[in-house]
N, C-alpha and C positions, 0 to 999 in steps of 0.2 A: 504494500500500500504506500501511496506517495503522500508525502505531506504539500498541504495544500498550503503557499506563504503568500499575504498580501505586502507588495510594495511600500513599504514604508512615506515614499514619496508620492503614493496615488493618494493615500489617506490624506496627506499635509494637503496636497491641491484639492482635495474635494472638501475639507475644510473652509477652505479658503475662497472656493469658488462658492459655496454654501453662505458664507460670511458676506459676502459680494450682494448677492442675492437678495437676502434677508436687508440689507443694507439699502439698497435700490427699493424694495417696497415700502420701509419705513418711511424714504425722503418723499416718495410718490403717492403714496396711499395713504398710511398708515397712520402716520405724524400727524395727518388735518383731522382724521376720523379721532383721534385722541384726543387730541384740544378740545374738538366741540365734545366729545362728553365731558372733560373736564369742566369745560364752561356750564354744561348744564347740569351736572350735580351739584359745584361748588359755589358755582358763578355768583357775582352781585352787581346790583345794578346801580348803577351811580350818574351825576352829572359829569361831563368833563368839557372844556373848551378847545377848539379848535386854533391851533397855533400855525399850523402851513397846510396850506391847497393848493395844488397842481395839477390843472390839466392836462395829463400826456399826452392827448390828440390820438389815443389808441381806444377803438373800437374792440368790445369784448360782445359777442351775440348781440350785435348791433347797437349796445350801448356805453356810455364813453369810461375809459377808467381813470380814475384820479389817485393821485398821490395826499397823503394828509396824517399831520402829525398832532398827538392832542395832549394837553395839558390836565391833569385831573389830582383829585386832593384824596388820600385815604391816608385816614386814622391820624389829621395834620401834615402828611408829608406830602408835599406837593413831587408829582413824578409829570415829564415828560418821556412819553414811549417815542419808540423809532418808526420813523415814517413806516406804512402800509400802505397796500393797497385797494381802492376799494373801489367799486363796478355799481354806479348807479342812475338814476334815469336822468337826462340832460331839467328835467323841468323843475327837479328840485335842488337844484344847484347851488339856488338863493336861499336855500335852506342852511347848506353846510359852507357857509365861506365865513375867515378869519376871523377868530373872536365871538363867534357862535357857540350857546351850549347847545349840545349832543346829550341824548340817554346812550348810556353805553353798558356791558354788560363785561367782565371780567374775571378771572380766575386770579382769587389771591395769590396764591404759590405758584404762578406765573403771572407778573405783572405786563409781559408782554402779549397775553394770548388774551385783544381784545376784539371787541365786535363791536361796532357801531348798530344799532337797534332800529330797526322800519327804512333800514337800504336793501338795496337786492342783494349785494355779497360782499364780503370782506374776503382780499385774498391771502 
């Protein structure tokens, strides 16, 4: 009878290419699907003010996407988040420009995984 031996270096690259993998659906998939349950378990809803708007002149499913970064207050500590993205109807424009408050909704234990509230999508 022969003994049957796996390549030590098939195991390490199938490892690795496994790693890959697993790696690629987290940044595409997995990652957004996680946020939003976190935001909807933990989430809280707050005011925040709008500090930068930007229209990119980029059409998303035929509606425009903006750049915007927002100022908001928890528990006294004032936080500016990093600009986002966010895909909403050209008409209410006049809603979100500079120095606007916003209902927002957020995950404390990530103060970046936020959502602006009655747009069509935050990216």
């Amino acid at each position: 009878m022969r003994a049957y031996f796996v390549n030590p270096l098939l195991i390490f690259f199938s490892f690795i290419i496994g790693g890959l993998v697993i790696l690629v659906f987290w940044k595409i998939l997995l990652k957004d699907i996680y946020y939003k349950i976190c935001r909807s378990i933990r989430g809280k809803e707050t005011e925040a003010e709008i500090v930068y708007y930007l229209d990119s002149l980029i059409k998303v499913q035929y509606q425009p996407l903006f750049f915007m970064q927002l100022r908001l207050n928890i528990d006294g500590n004032e936080i500016i988040t990093d600009k986002f993205k966010v895909i909403m109807r050209k008409s209410d424009t006049a809603k979100y420009a500079v120095g606007k408050s916003v209902t927002i909704k957020y995950d404390p234990k990530n103060i970046e995984n936020v959502i602006i509230l009655n747009v069509i999508e935050d990216l």
